[in-house]
C-alpha positions as CSV (number, residue, x, y, z in Angstrom):
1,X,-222.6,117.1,12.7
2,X,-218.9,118.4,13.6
3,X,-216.1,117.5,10.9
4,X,-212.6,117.2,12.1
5,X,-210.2,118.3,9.2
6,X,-206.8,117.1,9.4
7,X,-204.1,118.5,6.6
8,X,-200.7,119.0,6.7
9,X,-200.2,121.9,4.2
10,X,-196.2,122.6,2.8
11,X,-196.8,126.1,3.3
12,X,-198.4,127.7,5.6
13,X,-198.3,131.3,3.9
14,X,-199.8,129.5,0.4
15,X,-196.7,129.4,-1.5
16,X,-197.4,125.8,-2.9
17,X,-200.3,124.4,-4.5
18,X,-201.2,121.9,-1.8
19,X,-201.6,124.5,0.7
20,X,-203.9,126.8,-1.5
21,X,-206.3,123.5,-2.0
22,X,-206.3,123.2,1.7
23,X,-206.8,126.6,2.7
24,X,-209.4,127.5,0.0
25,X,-211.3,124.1,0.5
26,X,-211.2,124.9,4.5
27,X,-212.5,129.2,3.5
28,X,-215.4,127.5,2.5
29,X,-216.0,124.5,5.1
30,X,-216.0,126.9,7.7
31,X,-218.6,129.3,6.0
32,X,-221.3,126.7,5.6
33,X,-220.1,124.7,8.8
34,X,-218.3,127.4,11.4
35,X,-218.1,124.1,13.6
36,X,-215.6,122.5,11.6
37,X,-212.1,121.5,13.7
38,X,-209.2,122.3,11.0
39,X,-206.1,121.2,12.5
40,X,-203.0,122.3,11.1
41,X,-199.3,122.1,12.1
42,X,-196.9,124.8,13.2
43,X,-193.4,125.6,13.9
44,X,-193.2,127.6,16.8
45,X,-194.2,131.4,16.1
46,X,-194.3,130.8,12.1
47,X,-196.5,133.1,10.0
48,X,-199.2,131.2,9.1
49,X,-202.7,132.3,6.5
50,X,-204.0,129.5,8.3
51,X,-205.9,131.1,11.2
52,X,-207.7,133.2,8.3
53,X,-209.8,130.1,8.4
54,X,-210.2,129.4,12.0
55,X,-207.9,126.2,11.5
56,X,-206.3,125.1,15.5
57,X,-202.6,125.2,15.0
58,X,-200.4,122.1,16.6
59,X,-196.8,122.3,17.4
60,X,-194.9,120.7,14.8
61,X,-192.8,118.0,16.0
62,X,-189.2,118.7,15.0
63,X,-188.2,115.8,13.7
64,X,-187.5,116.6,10.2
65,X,-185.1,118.6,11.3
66,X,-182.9,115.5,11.7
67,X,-182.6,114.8,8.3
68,X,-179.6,117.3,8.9
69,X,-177.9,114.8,10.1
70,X,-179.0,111.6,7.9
71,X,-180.6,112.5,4.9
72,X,-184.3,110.3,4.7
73,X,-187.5,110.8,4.1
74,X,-188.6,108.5,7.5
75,X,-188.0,111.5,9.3
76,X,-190.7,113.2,8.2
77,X,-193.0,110.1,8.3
78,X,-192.2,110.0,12.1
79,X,-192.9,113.7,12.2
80,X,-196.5,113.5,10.5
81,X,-197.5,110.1,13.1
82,X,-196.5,111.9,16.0
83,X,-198.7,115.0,14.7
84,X,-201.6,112.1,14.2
85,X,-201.4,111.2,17.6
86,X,-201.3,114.6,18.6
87,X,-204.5,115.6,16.5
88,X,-206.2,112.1,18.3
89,X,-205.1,113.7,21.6
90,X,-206.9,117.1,20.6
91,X,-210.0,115.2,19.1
92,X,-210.5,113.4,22.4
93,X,-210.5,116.4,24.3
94,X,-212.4,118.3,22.5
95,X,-215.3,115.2,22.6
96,X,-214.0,115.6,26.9
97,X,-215.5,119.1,27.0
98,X,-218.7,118.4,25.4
99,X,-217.4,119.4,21.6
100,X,-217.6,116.2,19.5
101,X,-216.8,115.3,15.9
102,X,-218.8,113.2,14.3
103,X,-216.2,112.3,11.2
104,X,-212.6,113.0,10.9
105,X,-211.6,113.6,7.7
106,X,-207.5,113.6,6.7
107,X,-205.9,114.8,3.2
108,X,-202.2,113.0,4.2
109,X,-201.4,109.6,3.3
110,X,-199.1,109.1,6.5
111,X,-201.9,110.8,9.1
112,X,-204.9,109.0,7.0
113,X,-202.9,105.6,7.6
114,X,-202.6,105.9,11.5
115,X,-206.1,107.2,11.5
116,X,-207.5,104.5,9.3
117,X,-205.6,101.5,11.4
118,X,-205.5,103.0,15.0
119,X,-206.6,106.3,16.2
120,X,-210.2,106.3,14.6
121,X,-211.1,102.9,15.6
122,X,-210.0,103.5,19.3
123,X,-212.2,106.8,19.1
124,X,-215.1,105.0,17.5
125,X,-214.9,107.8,14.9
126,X,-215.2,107.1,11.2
127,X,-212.5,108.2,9.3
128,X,-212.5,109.9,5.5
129,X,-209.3,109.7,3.8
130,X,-208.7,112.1,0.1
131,X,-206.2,110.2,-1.4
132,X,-203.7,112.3,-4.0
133,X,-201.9,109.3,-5.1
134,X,-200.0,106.0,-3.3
135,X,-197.6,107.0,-0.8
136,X,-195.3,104.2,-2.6
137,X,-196.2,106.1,-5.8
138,X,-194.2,109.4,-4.1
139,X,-191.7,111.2,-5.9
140,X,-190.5,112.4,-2.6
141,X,-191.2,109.0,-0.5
142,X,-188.3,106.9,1.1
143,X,-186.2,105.8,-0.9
144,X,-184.3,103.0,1.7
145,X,-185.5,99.7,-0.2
146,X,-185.8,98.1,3.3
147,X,-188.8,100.3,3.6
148,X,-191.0,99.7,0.6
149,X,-193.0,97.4,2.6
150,X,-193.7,100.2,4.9
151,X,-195.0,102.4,2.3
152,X,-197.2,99.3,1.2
153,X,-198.6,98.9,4.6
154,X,-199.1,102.6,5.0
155,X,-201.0,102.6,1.4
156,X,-203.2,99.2,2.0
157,X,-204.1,100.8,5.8
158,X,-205.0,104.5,4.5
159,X,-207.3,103.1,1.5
160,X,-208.4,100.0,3.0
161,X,-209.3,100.6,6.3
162,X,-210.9,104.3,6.3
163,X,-214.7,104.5,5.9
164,X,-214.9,106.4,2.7
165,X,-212.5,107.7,0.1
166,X,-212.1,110.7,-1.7
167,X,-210.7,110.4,-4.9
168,X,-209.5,113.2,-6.9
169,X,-210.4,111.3,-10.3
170,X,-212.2,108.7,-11.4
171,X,-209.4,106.8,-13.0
172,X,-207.8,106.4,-9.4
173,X,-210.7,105.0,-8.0
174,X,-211.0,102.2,-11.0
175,X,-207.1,101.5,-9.8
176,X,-208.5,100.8,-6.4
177,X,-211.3,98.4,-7.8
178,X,-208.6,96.8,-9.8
179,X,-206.4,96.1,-7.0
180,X,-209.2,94.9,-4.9
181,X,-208.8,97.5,-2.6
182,X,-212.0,99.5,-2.3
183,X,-215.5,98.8,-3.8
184,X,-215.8,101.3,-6.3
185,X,-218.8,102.5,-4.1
186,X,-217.0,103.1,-1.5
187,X,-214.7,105.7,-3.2
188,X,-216.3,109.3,-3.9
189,X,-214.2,111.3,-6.8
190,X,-214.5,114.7,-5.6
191,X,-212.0,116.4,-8.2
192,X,-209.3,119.7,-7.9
193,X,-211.0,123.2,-7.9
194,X,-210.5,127.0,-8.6
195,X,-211.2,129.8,-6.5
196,X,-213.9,131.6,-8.5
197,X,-213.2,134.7,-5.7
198,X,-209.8,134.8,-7.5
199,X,-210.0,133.2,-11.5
200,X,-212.3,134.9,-13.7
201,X,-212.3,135.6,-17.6
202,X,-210.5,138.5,-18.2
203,X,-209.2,141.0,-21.2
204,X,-206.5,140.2,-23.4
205,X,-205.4,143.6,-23.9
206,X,-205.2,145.2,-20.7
207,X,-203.2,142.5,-18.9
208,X,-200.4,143.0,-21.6
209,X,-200.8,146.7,-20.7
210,X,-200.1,146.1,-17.5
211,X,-197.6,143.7,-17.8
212,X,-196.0,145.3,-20.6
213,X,-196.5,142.5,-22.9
214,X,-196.5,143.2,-27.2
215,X,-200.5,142.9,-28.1
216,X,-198.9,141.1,-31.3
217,X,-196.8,138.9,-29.5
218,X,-197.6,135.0,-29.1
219,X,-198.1,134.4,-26.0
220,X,-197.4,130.6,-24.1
221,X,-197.3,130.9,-20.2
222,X,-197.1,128.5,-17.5
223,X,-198.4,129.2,-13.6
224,X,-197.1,126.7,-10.8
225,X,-195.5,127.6,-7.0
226,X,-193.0,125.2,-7.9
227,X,-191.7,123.7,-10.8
228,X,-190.3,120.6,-9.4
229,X,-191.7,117.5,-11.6
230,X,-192.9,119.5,-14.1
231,X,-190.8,119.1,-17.1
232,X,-190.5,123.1,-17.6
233,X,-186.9,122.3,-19.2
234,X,-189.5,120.6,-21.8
235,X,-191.2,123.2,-21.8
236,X,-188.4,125.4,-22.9
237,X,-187.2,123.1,-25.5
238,X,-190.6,122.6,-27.0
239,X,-191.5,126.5,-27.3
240,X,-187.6,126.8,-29.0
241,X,-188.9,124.6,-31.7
242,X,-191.9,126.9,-31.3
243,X,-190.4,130.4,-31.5
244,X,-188.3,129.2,-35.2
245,X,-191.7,129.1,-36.7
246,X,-193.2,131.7,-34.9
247,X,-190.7,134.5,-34.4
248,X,-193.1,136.8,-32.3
249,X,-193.6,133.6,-29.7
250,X,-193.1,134.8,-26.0
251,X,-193.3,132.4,-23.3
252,X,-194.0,133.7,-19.7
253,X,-193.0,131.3,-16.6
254,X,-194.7,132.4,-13.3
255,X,-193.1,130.9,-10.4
256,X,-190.7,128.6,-9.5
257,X,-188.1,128.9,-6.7
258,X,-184.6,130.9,-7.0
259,X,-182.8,127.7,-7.9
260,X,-185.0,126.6,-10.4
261,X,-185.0,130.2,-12.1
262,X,-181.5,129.8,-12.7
263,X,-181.4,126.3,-14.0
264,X,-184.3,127.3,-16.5
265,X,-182.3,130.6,-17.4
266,X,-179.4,128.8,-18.2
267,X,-180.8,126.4,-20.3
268,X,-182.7,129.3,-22.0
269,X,-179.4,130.8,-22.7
270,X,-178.1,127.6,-24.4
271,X,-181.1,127.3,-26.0
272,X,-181.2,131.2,-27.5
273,X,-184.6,131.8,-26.1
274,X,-183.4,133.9,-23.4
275,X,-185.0,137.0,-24.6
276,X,-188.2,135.8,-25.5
277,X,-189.0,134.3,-22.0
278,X,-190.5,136.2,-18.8
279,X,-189.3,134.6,-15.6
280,X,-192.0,136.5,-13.3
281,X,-191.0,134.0,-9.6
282,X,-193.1,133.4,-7.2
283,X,-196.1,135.7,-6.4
284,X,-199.0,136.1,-4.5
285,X,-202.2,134.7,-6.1
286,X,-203.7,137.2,-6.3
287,X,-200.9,138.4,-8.9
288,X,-201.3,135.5,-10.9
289,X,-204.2,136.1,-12.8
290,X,-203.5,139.1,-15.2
291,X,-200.8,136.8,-16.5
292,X,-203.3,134.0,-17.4
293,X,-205.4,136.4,-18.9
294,X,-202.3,137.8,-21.1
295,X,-201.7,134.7,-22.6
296,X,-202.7,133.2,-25.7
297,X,-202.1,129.6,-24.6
298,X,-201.7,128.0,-21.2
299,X,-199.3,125.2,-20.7
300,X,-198.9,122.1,-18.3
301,X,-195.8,120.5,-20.1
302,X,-196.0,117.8,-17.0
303,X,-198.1,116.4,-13.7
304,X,-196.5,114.8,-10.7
305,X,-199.0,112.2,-10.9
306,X,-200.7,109.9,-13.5
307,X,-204.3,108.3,-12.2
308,X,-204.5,110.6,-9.7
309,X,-203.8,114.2,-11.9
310,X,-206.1,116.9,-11.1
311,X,-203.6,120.0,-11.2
312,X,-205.1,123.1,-9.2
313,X,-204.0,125.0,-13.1
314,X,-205.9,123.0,-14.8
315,X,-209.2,124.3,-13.2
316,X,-207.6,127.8,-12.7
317,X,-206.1,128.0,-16.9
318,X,-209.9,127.2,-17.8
319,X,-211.4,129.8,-15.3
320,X,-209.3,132.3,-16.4
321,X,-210.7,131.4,-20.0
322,X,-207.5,130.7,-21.5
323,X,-207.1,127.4,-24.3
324,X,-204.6,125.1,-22.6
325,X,-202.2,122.5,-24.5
326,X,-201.7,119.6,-21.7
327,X,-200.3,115.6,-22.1
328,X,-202.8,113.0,-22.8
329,X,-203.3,111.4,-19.3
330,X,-206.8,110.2,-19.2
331,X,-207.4,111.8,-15.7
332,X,-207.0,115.2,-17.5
333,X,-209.8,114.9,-20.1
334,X,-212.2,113.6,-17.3
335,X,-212.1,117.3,-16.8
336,X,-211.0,118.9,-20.1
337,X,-212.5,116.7,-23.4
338,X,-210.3,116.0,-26.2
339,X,-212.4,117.9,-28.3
340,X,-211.7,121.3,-26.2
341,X,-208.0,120.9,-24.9
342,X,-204.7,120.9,-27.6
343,X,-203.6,117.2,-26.5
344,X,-200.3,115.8,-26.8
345,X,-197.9,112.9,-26.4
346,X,-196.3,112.9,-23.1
347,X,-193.1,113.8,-22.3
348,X,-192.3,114.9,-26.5
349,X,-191.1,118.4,-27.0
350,X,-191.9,118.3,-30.2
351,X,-195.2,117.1,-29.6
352,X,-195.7,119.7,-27.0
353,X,-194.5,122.3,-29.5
354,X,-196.9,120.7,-32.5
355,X,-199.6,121.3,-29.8
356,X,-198.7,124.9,-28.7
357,X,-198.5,126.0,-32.4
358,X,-201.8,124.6,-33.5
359,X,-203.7,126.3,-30.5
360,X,-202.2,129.6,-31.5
361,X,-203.4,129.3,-35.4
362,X,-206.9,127.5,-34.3
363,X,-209.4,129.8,-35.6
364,X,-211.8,128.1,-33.6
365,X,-209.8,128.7,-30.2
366,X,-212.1,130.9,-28.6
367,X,-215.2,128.7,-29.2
368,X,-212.8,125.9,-27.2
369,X,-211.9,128.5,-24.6
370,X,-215.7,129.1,-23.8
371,X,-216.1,125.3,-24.0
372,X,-213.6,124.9,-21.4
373,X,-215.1,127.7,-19.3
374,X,-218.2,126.0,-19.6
375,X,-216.7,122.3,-18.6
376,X,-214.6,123.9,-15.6
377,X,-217.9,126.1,-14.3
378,X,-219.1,123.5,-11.5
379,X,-215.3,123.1,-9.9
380,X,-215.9,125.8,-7.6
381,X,-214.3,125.7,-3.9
382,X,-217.7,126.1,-2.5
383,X,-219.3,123.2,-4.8
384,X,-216.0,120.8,-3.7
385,X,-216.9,121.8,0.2
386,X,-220.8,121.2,-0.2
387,X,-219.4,117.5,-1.9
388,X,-217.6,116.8,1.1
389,X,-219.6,117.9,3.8
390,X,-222.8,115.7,2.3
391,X,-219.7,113.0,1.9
392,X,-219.3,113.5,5.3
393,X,-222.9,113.4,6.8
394,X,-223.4,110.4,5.0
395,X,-220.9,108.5,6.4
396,X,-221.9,109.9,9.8
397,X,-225.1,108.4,9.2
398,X,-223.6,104.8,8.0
399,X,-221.4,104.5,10.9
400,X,-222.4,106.0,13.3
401,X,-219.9,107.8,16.3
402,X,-219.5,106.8,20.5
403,X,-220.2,110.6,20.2
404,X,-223.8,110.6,18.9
């Protein structure tokens, strides 16, 4: 059985977390099916990690590009259906020179959509769609009220009309039975994952050494590409309260874009923090780690999403055998247990702070770290690729292709 994988990763040198999922999750497709079709779009001569993993590189439509000219998000929407079509004209082809897939499976909502509603059903191919949320749930959908419907449509189409979903929690795939939308059945939670090639437990002590990091400070840090819609200037304010009652408090921020850096700076500055906080930017991942294992807490003040929240450092914080103060969204503690994580009201600094202090004086913190190790030990990349390949031979074997 062939799988054809569709993404359409932000980044194609890894420099957001949607694009590590993809890559890492395609790394081990690939080694225990080399037949896999990854398709992947391209600008024209970009650098791209991409072809590490054998993935077939499309031309990116430029139609983004116009939003130059009139700023929407439809441009991009038109961009990603034209790349559908072109990754239904490659599929075809492929099947044209004897190379079938059996299953295509597509991690974009605008891609999964035309798949779900036209390309798959004129290929006789069943479709898989992992759903990260509802398009008309986006931060960054369009925001032209005239086209809400559209998003609708697009949403009911992906989740409705594909063969199988993939949910990344189990709380999204009770919103789908709610909304009559999918037979819970129908809806496999496959959750977020680490890369156990690249997390591991590590020592305390000699990642302050080589950061040069105080082995008396108290240590908070936070790890994201970006930290767009992640209430980091919450963050700040909470650890503020923090650092008055704990004078030694550092707080290390790893990541984040130049504009983003200077925002935070600023408001650190305001705030009188400014020398207790370690702006490191954005750095390869393989950088990231001796700062997780430095730390004394790990944060997530904030997740993009609510029912569908599975945050890549989540998994990664727990790896890296760290305790980890996070909100109390009940798709988080279908992976981290109240009992293990330092819960707290969302969106309250104070709260956040309350939570951050009483991880630091825990004395039983490193019986919850090895806890959370222990809960976080069967989200491996190689475990969540086994899930979806027997997802996908399954379906295979419940539809059925023109192929076989």
């Amino acid at each position: 059985m062939r799988l054809a994988y569709i993404a359409y990763p932000t980044s194609l040198t890894l420099r957001s977390a949607n694009a590590i999922q993809t890559h890492t999750t395609l790394r081990e497709l690939r080694q225990r099916a080399p037949d896999t079709l990854a398709i992947i779009p391209r600008w024209l001569r970009e650098p791209s990690r991409f072809a590490e993993v054998g993935a077939v590189h499309l031309p990116r439509p430029a139609v983004g590009k116009l939003s130059r000219l009139y700023r929407s998000t439809l441009w991009y929407y038109a961009e990603r259906s034209i790349f559908a079509a072109m990754a239904a004209a490659l599929i075809a082809g492929e099947r044209a020179r004897g190379r079938p897939a059996a299953v295509v499976y597509v991690r974009e909502a605008i891609c999964a959509g035309w798949w779900a509603a036209l390309w798959g059903p004129l290929l006789r191919l069943p479709v898989i769609y992992e759903a990260h949320d509802l398009e008309s749930w986006n931060p960054s959908r369009a925001k032209e009220r005239w086209a809400q419907p559209l998003l609708n449509l697009l949403d009911r189409a992906a989740l409705t009309r594909s063969q199988a979903v993939v949910s990344l929690t189990a709380e999204f795939r009770q919103l789908l039975a709610r909304m009559g939308w999918r037979a819970p059945a129908d809806v496999a939670v496959i959750a977020d994952a680490f890369d156990d090639a690249q997390i591991a437990p590590g020592d305390r002590a000699a990642a302050r050494r080589q950061l040069g990091i105080a082995e008396d400070a108290a240590l908070v840090a936070y790890s994201g590409m970006t930290f767009a819609y992640r209430k980091l200037d919450m963050l700040q304010q909470a650890f503020a309260q923090l650092r008055a009652r704990c004078p030694n408090a550092r707080l290390a921020l790893v990541g984040g874009r130049p504009a983003e850096i200077a925002q935070l700076r600023a408001q650190a500055a305001a705030l009188g923090i400014d020398d207790a906080v370690i702006y490191a930017g954005q750095i390869v991942q393989e950088q990231i780690a001796p700062y997780l294992h430095a730390a004394d807490v790990l944060a997530i003040p904030d997740t993009v999403t609510d029912v569908t929240a599975s945050p890549l450092k989540l998994f990664e914080y727990l790896a890296a055998g760290r305790a980890v103060a996070l909100p109390d969204i009940p798709a988080l503690a279908e992976v981290l247990p109240p009992t293990i994580g330092y819960y707290f009201r969302r969106g309250d600094a104070a709260a956040l702070a309350e939570a951050l202090e009483r991880a630091l004086n825990d004395p039983a913190r490193p019986a919850r770290e090895q806890a959370g190790r222990e809960a976080v030990a069967a989200h491996t990349y190689a475990a969540r690729a086994e899930r979806i390949l027997a997802l996908a031979v399954e379906v295979a074997g419940k539809y059925g292709t023109i192929a076989a």
